[in-house]
C-alpha positions in Angstrom: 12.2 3.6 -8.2 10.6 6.5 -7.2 11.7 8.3 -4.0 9.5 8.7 -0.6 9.3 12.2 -0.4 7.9 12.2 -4.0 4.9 9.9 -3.2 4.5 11.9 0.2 4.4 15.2 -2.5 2.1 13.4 -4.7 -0.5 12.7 -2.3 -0.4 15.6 -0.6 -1.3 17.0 -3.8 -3.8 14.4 -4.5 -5.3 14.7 -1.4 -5.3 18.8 -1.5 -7.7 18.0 -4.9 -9.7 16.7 -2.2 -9.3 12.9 -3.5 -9.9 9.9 -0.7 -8.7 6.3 -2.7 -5.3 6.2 -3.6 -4.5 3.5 -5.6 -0.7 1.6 -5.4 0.0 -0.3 -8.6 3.3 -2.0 -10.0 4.4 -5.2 -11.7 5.7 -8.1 -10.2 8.0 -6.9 -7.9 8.6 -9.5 -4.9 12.1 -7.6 -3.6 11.9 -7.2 0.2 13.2 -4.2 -0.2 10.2 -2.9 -2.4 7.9 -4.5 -0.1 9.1 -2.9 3.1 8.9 0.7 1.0 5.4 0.4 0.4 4.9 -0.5 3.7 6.3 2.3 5.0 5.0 4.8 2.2 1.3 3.1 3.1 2.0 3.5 7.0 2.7 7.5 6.1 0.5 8.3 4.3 -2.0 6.9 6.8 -0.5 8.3 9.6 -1.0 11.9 8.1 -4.1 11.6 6.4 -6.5 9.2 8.6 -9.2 9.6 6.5 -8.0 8.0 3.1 -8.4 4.4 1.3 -5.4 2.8 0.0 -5.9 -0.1 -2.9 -2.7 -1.8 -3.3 -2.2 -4.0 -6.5 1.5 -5.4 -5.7 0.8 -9.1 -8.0 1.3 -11.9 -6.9 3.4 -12.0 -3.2 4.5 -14.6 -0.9 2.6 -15.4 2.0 4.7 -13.7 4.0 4.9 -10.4 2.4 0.5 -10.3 2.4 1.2 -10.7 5.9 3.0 -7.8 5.7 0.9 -6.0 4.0 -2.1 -6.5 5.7 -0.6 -5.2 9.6 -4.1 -3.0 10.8 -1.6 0.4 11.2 -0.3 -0.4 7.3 -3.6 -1.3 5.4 -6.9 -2.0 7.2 -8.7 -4.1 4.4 -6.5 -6.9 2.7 -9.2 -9.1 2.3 -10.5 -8.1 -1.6 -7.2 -8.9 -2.8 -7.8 -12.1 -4.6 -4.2 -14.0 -4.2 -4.7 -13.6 -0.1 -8.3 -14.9 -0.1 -6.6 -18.0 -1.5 -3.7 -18.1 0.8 -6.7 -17.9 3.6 -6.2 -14.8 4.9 
């Protein structure tokens, strides 16, 4: 898996480019573990640039782990994501 100080390098780069959306994409990956790394990746990134969009397409998650996902300081728009519509959220 790819380290946290290399996705903070890549969008920083990215974002120098002067690119906005950042999209976060992987298989099905429903370790914990992952879950809590993109949290905190997502929650980094956000902190130091305020003014980005994050699209995360994790598959399919438990309940719990959209729930996760969707806490305001982490990522402010869950509600496109298909598999959480249907879980009601």
């Amino acid at each position: 898996m790819i380290k946290f100080a290399e996705v903070m390098d890549i969008i920083e780069h990215i974002y120098q480019k002067n690119r906005r959306v950042f999209l976060f994409q992987s298989g099905e990956n429903k370790s914990q573990s992952y879950i809590d790394f993109v949290c905190k990746c997502v929650s980094n990134i956000k902190q130091k640039f305020n003014d980005v969009t994050i699209i995360l397409c994790l598959g399919n998650l438990s309940y719990n782990q959209y729930r996760q996902l969707r806490v305001p300081a982490v990522v402010n728009r869950m509600s496109s994501i298909s598999g959480f519509r249907q879980m009601g959220g």
